[in-house]
DRENVO-971237 format. One record per residue (C-alpha): residue number from 1; residue in one letter; x, y, z. Coordinates in nm, 4 decimals, always signed. Example, Ala and Ser with C-alpha at 12.3 -4.5 7.8 and 13.67 -1.06 7.14 Angstrom:
// residues 2
  num  residu      east     north        up
    1       A   +1.2300   -0.4500   +0.7800
    2       S   +1.3670   -0.1060   +0.7140
***
This chain:
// residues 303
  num  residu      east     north        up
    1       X   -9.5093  +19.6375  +24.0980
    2       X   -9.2504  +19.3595  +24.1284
    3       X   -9.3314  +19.0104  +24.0888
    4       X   -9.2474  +18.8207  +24.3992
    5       X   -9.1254  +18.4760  +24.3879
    6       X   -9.2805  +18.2037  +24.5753
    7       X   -9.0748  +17.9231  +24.6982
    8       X   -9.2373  +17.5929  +24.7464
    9       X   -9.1195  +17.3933  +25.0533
   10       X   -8.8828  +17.1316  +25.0202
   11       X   -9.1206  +16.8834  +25.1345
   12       X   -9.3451  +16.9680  +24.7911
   13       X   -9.0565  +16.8749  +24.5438
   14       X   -8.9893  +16.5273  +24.7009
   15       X   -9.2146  +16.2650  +24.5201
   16       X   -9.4618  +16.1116  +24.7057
   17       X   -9.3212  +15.7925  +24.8773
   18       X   -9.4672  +15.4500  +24.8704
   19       X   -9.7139  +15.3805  +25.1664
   20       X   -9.6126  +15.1235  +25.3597
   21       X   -9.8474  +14.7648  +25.2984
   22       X  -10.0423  +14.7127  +25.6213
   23       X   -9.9881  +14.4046  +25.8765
   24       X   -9.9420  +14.1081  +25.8249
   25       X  -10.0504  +14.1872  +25.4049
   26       X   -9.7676  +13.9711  +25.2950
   27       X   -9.8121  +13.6723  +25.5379
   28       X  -10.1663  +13.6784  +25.3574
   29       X  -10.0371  +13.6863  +25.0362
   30       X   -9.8246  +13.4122  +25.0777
   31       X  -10.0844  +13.2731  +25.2477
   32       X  -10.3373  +13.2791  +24.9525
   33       X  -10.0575  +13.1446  +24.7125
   34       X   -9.9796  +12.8531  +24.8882
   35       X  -10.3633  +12.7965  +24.9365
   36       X  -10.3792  +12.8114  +24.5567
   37       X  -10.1042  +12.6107  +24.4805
   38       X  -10.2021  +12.2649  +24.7131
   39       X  -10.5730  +12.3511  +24.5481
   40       X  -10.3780  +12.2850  +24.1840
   41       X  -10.1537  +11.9746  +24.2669
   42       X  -10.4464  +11.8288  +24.4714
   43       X  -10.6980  +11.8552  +24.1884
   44       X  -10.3926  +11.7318  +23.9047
   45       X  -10.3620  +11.4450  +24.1111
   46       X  -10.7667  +11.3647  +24.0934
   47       X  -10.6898  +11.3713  +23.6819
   48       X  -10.5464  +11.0640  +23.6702
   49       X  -10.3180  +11.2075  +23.3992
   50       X   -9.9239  +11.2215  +23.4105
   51       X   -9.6712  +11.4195  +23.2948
   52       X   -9.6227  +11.2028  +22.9354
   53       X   -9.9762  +11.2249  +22.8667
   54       X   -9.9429  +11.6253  +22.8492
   55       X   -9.6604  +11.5770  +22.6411
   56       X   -9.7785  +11.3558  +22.3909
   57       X  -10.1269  +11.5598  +22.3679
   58       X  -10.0230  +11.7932  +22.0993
   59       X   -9.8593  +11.5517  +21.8810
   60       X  -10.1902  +11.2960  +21.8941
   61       X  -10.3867  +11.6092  +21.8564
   62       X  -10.1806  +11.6974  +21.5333
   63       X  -10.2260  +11.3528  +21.4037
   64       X  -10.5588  +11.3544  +21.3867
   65       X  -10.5745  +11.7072  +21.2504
   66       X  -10.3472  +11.5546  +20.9318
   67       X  -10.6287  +11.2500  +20.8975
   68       X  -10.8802  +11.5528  +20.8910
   69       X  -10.7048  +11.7331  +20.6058
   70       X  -10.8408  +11.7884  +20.3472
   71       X  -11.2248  +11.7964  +20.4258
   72       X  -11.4561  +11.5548  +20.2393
   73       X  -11.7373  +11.8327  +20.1975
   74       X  -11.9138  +11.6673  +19.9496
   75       X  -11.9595  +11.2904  +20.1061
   76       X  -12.1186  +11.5525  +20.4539
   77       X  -12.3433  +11.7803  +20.1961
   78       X  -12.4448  +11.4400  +20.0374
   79       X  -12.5929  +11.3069  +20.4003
   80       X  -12.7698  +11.6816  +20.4509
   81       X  -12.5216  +11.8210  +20.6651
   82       X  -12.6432  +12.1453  +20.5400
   83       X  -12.9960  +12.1023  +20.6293
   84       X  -12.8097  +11.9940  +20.9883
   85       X  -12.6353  +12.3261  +20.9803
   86       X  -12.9645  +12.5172  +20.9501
   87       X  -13.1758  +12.2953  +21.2060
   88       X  -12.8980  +12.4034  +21.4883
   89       X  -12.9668  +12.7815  +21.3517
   90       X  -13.3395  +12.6969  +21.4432
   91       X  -13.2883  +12.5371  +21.7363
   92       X  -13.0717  +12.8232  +21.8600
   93       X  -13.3514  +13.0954  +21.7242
   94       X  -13.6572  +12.9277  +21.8468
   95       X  -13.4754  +12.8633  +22.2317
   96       X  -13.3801  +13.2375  +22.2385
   97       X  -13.7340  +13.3021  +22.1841
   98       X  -13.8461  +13.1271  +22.4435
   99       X  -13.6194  +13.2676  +22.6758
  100       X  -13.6552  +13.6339  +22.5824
  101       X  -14.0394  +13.6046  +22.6222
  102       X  -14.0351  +13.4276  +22.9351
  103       X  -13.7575  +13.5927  +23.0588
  104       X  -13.8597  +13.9802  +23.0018
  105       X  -14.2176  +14.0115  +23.2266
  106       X  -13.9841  +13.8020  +23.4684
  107       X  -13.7108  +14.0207  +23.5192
  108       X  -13.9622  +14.3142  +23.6784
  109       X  -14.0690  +14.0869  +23.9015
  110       X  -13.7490  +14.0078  +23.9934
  111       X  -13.6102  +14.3757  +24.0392
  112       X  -13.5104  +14.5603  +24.3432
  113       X  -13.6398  +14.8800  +24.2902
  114       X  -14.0021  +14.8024  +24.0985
  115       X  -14.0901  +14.4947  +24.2464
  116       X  -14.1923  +14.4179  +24.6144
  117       X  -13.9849  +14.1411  +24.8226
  118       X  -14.2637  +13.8886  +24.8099
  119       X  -14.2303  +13.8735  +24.4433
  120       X  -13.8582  +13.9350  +24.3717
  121       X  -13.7126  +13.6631  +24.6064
  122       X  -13.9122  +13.3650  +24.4852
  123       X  -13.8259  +13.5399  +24.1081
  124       X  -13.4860  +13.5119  +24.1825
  125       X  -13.4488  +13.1746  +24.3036
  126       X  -13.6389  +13.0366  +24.0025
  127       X  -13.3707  +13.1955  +23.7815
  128       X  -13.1017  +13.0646  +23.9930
  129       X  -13.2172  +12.6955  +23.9862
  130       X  -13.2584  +12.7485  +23.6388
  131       X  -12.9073  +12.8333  +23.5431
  132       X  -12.7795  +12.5653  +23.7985
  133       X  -12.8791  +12.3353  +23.5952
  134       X  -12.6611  +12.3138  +23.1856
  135       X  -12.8613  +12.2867  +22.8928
  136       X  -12.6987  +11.9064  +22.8682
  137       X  -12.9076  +11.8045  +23.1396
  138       X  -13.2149  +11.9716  +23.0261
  139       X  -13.2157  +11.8214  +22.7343
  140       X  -13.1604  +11.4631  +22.8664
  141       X  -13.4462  +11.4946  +23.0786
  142       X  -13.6686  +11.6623  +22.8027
  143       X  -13.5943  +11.3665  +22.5220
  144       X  -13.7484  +11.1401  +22.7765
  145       X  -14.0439  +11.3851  +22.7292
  146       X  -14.0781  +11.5013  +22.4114
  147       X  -13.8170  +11.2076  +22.2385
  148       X  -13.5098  +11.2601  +22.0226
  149       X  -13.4953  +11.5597  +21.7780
  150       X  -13.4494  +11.9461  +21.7380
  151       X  -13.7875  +12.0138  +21.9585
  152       X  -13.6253  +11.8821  +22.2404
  153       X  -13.2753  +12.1030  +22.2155
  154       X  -13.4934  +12.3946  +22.1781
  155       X  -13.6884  +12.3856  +22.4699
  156       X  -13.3606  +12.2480  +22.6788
  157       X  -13.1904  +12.6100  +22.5591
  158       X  -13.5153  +12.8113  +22.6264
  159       X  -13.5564  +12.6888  +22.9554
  160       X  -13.1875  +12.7509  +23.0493
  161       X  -13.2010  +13.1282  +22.8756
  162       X  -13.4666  +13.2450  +23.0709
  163       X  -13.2271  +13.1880  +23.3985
  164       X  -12.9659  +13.3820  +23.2411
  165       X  -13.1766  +13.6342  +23.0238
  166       X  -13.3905  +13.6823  +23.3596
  167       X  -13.0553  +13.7781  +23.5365
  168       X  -12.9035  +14.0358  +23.2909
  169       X  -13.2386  +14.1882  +23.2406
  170       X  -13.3148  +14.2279  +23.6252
  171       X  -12.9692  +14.3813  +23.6373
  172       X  -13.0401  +14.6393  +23.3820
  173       X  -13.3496  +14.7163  +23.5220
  174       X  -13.2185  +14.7486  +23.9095
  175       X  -12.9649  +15.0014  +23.7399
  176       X  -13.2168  +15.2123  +23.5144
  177       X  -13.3166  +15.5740  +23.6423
  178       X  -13.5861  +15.6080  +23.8116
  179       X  -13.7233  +15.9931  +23.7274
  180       X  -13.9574  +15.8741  +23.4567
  181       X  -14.1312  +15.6418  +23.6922
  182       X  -14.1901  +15.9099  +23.9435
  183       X  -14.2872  +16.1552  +23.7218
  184       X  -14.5504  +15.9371  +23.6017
  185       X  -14.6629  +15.8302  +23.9060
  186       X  -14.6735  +16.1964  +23.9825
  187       X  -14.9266  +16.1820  +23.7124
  188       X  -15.1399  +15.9669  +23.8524
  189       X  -15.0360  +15.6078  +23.6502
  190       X  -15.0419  +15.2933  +23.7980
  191       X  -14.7165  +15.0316  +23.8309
  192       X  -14.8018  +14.8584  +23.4811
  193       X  -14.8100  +15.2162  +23.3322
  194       X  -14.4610  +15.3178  +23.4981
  195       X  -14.3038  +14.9839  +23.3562
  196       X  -14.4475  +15.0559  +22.9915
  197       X  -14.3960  +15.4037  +22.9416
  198       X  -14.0729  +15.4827  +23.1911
  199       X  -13.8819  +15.1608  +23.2642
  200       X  -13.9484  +14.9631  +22.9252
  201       X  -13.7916  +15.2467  +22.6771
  202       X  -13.4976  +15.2707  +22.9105
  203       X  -13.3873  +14.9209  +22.8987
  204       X  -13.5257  +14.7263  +22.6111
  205       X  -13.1951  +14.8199  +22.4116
  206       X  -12.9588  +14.6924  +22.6050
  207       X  -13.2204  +14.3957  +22.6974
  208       X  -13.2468  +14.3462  +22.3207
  209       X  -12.8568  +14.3462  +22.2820
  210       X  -12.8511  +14.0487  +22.5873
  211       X  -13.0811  +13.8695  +22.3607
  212       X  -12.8310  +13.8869  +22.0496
  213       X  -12.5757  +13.8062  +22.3031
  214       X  -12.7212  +13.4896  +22.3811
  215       X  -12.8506  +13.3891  +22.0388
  216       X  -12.4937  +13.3195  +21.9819
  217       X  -12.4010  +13.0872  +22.3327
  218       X  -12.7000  +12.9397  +22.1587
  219       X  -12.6038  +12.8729  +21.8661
  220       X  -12.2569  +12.6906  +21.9689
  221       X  -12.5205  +12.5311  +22.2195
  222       X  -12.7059  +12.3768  +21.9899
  223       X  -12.4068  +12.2323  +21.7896
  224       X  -12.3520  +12.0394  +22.1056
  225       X  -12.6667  +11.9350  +22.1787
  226       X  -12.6800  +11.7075  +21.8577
  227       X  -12.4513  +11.4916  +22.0377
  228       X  -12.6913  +11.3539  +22.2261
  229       X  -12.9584  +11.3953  +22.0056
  230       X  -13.1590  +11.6944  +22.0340
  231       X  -13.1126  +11.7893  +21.6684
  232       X  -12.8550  +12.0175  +21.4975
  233       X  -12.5447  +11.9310  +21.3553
  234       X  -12.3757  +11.7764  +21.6615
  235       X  -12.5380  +11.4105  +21.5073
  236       X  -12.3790  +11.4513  +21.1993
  237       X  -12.0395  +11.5088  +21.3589
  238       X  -12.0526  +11.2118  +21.6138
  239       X  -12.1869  +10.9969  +21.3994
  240       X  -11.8526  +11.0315  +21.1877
  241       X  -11.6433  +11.0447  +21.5108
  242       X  -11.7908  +10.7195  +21.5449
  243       X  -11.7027  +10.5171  +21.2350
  244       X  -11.3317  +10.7428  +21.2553
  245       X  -11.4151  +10.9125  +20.9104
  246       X  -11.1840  +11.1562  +21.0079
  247       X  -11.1945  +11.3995  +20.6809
  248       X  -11.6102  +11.4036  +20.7244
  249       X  -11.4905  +11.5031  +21.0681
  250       X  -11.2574  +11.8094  +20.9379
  251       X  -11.5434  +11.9080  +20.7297
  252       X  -11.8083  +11.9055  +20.9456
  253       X  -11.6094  +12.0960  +21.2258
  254       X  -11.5466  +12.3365  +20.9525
  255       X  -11.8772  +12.4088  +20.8717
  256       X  -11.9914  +12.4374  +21.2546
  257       X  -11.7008  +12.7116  +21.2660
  258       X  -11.8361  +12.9009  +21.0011
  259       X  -12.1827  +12.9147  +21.1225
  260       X  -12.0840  +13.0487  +21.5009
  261       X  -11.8289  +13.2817  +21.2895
  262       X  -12.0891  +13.4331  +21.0786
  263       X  -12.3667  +13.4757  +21.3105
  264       X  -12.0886  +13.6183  +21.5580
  265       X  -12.0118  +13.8847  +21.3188
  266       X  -12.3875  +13.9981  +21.1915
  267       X  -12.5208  +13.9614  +21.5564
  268       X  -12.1858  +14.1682  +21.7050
  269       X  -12.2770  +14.4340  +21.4961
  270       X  -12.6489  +14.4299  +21.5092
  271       X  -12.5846  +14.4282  +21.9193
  272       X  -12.3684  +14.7665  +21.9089
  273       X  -12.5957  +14.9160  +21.6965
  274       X  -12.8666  +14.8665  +21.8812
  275       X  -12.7244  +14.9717  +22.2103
  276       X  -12.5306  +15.2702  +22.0601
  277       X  -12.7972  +15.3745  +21.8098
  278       X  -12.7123  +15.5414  +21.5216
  279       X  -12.5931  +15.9219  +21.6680
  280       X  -12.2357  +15.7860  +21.8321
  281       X  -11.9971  +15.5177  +21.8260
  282       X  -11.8808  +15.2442  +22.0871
  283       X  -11.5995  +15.0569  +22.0734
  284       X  -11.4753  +14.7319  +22.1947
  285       X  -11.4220  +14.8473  +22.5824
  286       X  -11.7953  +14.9575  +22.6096
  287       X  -11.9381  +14.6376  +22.4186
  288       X  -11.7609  +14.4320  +22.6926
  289       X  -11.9005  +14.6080  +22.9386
  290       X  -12.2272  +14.5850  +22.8148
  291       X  -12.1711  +14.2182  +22.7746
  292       X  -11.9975  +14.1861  +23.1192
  293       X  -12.2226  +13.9673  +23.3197
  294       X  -12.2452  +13.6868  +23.1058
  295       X  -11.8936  +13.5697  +23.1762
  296       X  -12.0493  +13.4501  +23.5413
  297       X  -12.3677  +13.2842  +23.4115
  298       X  -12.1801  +12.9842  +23.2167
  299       X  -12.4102  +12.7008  +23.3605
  300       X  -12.2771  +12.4138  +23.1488
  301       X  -11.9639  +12.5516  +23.0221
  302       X  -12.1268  +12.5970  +22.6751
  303       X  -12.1457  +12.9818  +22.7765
***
């Protein structure tokens, strides 16, 4: 038996050409840039800023790094700017609390696939006006309530975490499977039953890994926060912004960038455990897209 050659057209060995774009596809592209473009000029010119102050920005802004340099930590640790460094750490703690546990029974409500329209639309629109709304805001509103301090920042970042928290969670649970819940309503169990023994193990670690997620929003949150008095460290630092005691300044911005750097690190790693568990790895491209939907949910800018 001879082995008999097969030739392959001529049309085969020719690489695949480009397709040509559609219609009109560049007249909308240019379209879209020039759209784009007039948007930039017309909101540069609502600035009220010209081209010498964006030239002269770095060198002012390198001025008053020099005046920072070197730190005056101990005249900061002397006024309790360390006992300002952990009252931001509460304030950030005790608001993700109130979010998660608010948040959590919420986000079934709010679901697609467990919860009935009646329930999830009104669910949904709560969370929405709730993360319309920055944590700034809140808090303004809740000093006039409760008065100046900590208490006040806390419940300003609860109530804004349960709008976000609500959203991821509802996500994850829209996107869970559903063969545990109809195998145990196959069994006979009711709808609380199917959320705590099929939908609840499926997504409370990647819920719980949301949480850590937003412990640390919250804790730059409640740096910022002290500026207007809702406790934390953010009084300490405009207080010295105020009297221009610019090397209490570098010090106290130092501090604040070691807290979010630390609790960035423990909670990154307690989030990727938790969501990988301890039989695999994940790496950074799965951790983002675990983490994905909180790039949308800014609210004040804080996020």
């Amino acid at each position: 038996m001879t082995d008999t050659a097969v030739e392959l057209p001529n049309d085969a060995e020719q690489p695949a050409s480009r397709p040509e774009p559609p219609p009109g596809a560049r007249n909308w592209r240019l379209g879209i840039a020039l759209v784009l473009v007039v948007a930039g000029v017309w909101s540069w010119t609502g600035l009220d800023a010209t081209l010498q102050d964006v030239l002269e920005a770095p060198g002012k802004a390198l001025d008053i790094v020099k005046e920072m340099w070197p730190p005056a930590f101990k005249a900061v640790i002397d006024r309790g700017a360390v006992g300002k460094i952990f009252e931001s750490l509460y304030v950030a703690w005790i608001g993700t609390m109130i979010g998660a546990i608010i948040s959590f029974p919420l986000s079934f409500l709010g679901a697609n696939n467990v919860a009935p329209v009646a329930l999830r639309v009104p669910i949904r629109l709560l969370f929405n006006a709730i993360r319309a709304v920055p944590e700034l805001i809140v808090a303004m509103l809740l000093i006039t309530v409760v008065g100046l301090g900590p208490w006040a920042g806390a419940l300003a970042i609860g109530l804004h975490s349960v709008g976000t928290l609500g959203k991821l969670s509802t996500e994850v649970i829209e996107t869970s499977d559903e063969g545990p819940l109809e195998a145990i309503s196959a069994a006979g169990g009711n709808w609380v039953e199917k959320m705590r023994w099929g939908m609840v193990p499926q997504v409370l670690p990647t819920v719980v890994g949301y949480w850590l997620f937003r412990f640390e929003i919250n804790v730059r949150a409640s740096a910022v926060l002290g500026l207007i008095g809702a406790g934390g460290i953010g009084g300490e630092l405009v207080s010295q912004l105020n009297f221009r005691n610019f090397p209490e300044v570098g010090a106290v911005l130092l501090m604040v960038i070691t807290m979010v750097l630390v609790i960035d690190t423990i909670s990154g790693f307690a989030r990727r455990r938790i969501i990988a568990g301890s039989g695999r790895k994940i790496d950074d491209d799965e951790t983002s897209r675990t983490v994905g939907l909180i790039g949308d949910l800014g609210g004040s800018g804080l996020t």
